[in-house]
C-alpha positions as CSV (number, residue, x, y, z in Angstrom):
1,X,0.0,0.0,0.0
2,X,2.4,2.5,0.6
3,X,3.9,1.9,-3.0
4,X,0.7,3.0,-3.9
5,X,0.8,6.2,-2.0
6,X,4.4,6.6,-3.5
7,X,2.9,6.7,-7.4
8,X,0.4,9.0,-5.8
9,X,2.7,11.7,-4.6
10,X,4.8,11.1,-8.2
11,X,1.5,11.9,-9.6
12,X,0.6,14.7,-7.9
13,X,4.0,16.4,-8.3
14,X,3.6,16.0,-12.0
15,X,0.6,17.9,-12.2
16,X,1.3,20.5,-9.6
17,X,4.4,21.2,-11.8
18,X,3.0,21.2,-15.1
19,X,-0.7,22.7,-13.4
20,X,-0.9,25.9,-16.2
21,X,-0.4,24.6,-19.4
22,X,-1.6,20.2,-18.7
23,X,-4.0,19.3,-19.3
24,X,-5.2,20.4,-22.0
25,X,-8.3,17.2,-22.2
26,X,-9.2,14.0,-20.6
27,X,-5.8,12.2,-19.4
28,X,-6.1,8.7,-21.3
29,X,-5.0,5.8,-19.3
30,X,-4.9,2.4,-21.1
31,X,-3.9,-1.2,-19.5
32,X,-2.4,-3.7,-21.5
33,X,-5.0,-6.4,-18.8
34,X,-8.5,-7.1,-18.2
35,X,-10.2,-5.0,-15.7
36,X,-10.2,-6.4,-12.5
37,X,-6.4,-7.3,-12.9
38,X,-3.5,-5.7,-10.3
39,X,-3.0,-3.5,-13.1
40,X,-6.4,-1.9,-13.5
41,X,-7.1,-1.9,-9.4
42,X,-3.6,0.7,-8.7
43,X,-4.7,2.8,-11.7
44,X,-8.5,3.0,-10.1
45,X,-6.7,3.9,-6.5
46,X,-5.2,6.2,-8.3
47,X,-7.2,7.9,-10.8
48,X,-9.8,9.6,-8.5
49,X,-6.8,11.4,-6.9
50,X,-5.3,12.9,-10.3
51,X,-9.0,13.7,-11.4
52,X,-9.2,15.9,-8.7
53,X,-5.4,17.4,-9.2
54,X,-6.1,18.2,-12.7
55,X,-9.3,19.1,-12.8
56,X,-10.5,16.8,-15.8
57,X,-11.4,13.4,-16.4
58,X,-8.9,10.5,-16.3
59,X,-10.2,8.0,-19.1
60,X,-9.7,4.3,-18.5
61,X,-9.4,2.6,-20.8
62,X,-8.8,-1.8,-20.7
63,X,-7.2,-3.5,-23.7
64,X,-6.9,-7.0,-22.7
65,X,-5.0,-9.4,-25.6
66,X,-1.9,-10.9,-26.2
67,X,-0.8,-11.1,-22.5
68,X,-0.8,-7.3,-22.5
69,X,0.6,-6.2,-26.4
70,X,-2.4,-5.2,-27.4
71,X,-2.8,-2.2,-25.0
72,X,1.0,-1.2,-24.5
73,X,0.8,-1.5,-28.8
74,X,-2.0,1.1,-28.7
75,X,0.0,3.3,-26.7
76,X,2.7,3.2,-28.0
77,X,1.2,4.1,-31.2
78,X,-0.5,7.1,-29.5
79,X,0.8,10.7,-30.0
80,X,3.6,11.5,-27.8
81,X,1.8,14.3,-26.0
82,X,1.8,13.1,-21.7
83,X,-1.7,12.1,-21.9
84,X,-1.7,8.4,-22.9
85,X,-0.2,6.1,-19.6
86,X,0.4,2.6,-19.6
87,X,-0.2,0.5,-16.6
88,X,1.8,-2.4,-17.4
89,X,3.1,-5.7,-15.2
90,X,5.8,-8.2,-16.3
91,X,3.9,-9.7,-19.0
92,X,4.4,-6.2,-21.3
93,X,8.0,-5.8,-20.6
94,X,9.4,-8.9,-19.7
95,X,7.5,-11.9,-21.2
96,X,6.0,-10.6,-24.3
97,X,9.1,-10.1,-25.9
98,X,10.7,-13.8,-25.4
99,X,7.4,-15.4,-26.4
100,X,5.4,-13.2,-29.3
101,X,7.3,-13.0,-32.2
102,X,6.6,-9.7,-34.7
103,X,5.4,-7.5,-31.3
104,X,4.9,-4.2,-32.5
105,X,6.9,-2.3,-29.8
106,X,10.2,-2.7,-27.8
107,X,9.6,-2.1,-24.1
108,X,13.1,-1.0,-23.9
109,X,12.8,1.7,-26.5
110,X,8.9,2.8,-27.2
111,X,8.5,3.7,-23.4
112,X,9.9,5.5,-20.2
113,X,9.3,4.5,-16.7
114,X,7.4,6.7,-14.7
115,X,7.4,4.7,-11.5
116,X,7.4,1.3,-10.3
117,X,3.9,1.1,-8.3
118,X,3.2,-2.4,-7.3
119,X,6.1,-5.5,-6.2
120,X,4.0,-8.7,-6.6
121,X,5.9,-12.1,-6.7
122,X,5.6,-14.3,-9.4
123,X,5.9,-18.1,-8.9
124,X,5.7,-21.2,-11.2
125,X,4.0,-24.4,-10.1
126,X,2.6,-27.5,-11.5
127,X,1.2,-30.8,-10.1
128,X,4.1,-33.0,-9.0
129,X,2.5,-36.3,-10.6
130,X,3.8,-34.8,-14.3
131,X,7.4,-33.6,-12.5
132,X,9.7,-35.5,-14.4
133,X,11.6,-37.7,-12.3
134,X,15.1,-37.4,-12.5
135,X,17.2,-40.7,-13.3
């Protein structure tokens, strides 16, 4: 939770700082997961928070697919103007990569990190009886 708060106060010293010229319109907030995902729940906590910084709507919008490519593709194919954010996890900038060949952006070069907001662990598991047994 208080990595949450953290992204929060990053927020909100974004906005203060850019307060008379941004925004402009609606901030447009895409996630490359279904709603209801980690990724949609810390954008929620924190969207109400910037809607009342800015004083304008923040649009969320969910573009579940392709473990995530589909919505960091959109954005990354969205004009270059502060008000399209991507609330990624691993799957965007870590997975996709190794395991979808032609992806149509390079999490390396299409995007800079704002801020990490959530540490969730990650684990593999399967059901022992299909373990290969080793000789």
């Amino acid at each position: 939770m208080n990595r949450m708060f953290s992204v929060l106060a990053l927020v909100v010293a974004f906005t203060s700082a850019h307060a008379a010229t941004f925004p402009q319109k609606a901030d447009h907030d895409s996630r490359a997961l279904p709603a209801g995902g980690s990724s949609d729940m810390v954008a929620r906590f924190v969207a109400p928070k910037v809607n009342e910084r800015l004083g304008q709507a923040v649009v969320i919008d969910n573009r579940a697919g392709a473990n995530g490519a589909i919505g960091a593709t959109l954005v990354k194919r969205a004009a270059p103007d502060g008000y399209t954010i991507l609330v990624g996890a691993i799957g965007v900038y870590a997975i996709n990569p190794f395991l979808q060949k032609g992806l149509q952006y390079d999490p390396a070069k299409d995007f800079d990190l704002l801020t990490l907001a959530v540490r969730a662990p990650n684990v593999l598991v399967m059901n022992p009886r299909h373990a290969r047994k080793e000789p």
